[in-house]
C-alpha positions in Angstrom: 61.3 33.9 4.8 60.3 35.8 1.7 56.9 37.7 1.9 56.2 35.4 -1.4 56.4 32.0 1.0 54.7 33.5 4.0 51.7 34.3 1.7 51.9 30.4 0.4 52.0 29.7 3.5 49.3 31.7 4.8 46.9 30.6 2.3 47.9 27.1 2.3 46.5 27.4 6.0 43.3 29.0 4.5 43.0 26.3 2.3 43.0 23.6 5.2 41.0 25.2 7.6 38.3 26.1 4.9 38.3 22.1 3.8 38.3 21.3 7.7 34.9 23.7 7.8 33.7 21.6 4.9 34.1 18.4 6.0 32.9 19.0 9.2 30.0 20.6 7.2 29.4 17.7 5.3 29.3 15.1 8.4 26.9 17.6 9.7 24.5 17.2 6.7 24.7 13.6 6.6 24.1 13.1 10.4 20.7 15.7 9.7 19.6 13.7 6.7 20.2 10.2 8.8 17.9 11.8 11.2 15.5 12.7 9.4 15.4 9.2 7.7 14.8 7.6 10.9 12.2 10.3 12.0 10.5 9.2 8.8 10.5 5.4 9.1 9.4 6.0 13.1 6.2 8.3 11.8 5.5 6.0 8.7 4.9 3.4 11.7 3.4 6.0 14.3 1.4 8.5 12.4 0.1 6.4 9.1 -3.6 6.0 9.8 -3.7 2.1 8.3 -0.2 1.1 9.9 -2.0 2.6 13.3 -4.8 0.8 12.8 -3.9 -2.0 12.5 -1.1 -1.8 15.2 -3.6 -0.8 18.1 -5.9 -3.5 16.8 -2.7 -6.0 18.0 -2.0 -3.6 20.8 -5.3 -3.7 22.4 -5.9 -7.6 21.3 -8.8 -6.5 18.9 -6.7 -8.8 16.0 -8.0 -11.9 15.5 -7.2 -14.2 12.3 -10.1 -16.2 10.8 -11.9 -16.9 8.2 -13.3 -13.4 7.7 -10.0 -12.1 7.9 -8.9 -12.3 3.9 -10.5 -9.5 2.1 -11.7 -7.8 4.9 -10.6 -4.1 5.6 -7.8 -5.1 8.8 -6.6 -7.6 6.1 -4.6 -4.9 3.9 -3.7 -2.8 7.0 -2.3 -5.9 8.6 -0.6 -6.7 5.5 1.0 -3.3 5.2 2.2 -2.9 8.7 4.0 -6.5 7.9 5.3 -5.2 5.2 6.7 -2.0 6.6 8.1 -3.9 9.7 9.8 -6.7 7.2 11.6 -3.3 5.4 12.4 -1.7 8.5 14.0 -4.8 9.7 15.6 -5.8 6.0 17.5 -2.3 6.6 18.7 -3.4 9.7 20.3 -7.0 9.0 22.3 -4.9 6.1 23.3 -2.5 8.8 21.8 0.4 7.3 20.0 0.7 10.5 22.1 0.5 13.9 21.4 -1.9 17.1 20.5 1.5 18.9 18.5 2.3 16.2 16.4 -0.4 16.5 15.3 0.2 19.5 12.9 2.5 19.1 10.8 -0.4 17.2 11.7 -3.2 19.3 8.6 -2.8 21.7 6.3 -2.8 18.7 8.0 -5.9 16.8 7.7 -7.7 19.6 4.1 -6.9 20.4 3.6 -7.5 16.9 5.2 -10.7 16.6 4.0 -12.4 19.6 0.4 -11.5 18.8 -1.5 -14.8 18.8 -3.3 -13.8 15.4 -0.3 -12.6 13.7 1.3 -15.9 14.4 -2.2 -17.6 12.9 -1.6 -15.5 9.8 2.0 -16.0 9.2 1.7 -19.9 9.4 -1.2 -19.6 6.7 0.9 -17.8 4.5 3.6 -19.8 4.8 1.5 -22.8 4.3 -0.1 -20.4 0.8 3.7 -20.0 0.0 4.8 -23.5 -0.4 1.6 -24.1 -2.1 2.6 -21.5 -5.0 6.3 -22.5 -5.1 7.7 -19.5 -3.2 10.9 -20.9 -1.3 11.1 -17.4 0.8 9.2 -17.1 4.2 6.6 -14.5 4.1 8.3 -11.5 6.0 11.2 -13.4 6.8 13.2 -10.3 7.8 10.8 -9.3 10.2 10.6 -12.4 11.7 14.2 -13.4 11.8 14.7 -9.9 13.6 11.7 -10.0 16.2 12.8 -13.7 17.0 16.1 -12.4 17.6 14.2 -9.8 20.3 12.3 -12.5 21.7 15.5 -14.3 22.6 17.2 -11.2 23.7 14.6 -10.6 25.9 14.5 -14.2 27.3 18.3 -14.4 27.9 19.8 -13.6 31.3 
């Protein structure tokens, strides 16, 4: 072997251990910035002061939907927590978010979902829907994934 080959060779086996570093690097960035992406979407629903409020008023069974629900302060907080639940769970049925995952917000869709006044709510908007000519169900994502839970949780 000529010194000229055992150099090649030597840093030809620089080269591949420096891309193994690198690409182990890399996994270990994108694994990071998954975590923080989930932190964030678990604090959005933990630590926003309207999503919280309106979550512990269907925690505690403060939420009740009537007449002097629409255009009253819960009303937008109620609406945003839907809203943030329907994304979180949009995410998931494209498998941006894992089964795993979405356990860490299965207690709270399901509390959420089964609420008696959330239920009220959904069936007037979907009755307001129709009316208007919108074909989707309001929140359907959300819905489709907390039913999903729901029967999960009923199954043996």
């Amino acid at each position: 072997m000529k010194i000229a080959d055992a150099i090649n060779t030597a840093l030809l086996a620089t080269a591949v251990v420096g891309i193994a570093l690198t690409f182990w690097q890399v996994r270990r960035g994108a694994r990071t910035r998954r975590v923080q992406f989930l932190k964030e979407l678990y604090l959005m629903l933990t630590a926003d002061p309207d999503t919280c409020s309106a979550y512990y008023q269907i925690e505690y069974g403060k939420f009740h939907y009537g007449v002097d629900f629409h255009e009253s302060e819960i009303e937008s907080k109620i609406d945003r927590l839907l809203a943030f639940a329907d994304l979180v769970a949009e995410l998931y049925l494209q498998s941006q978010i894992s089964e795993k995952e979405m356990i860490f917000f299965q207690y709270r869709f399901l509390r959420i979902y089964q609420d008696q006044g959330i239920q009220e709510y959904l069936n007037f908007l979907s009755t307001f829907y129709e009316e208007v000519g919108v074909s989707k169900e309001p929140y359907h994502s959300f819905q489709k994934v907390a039913q999903s839970f729901e029967s999960q949780r009923l199954s043996p």
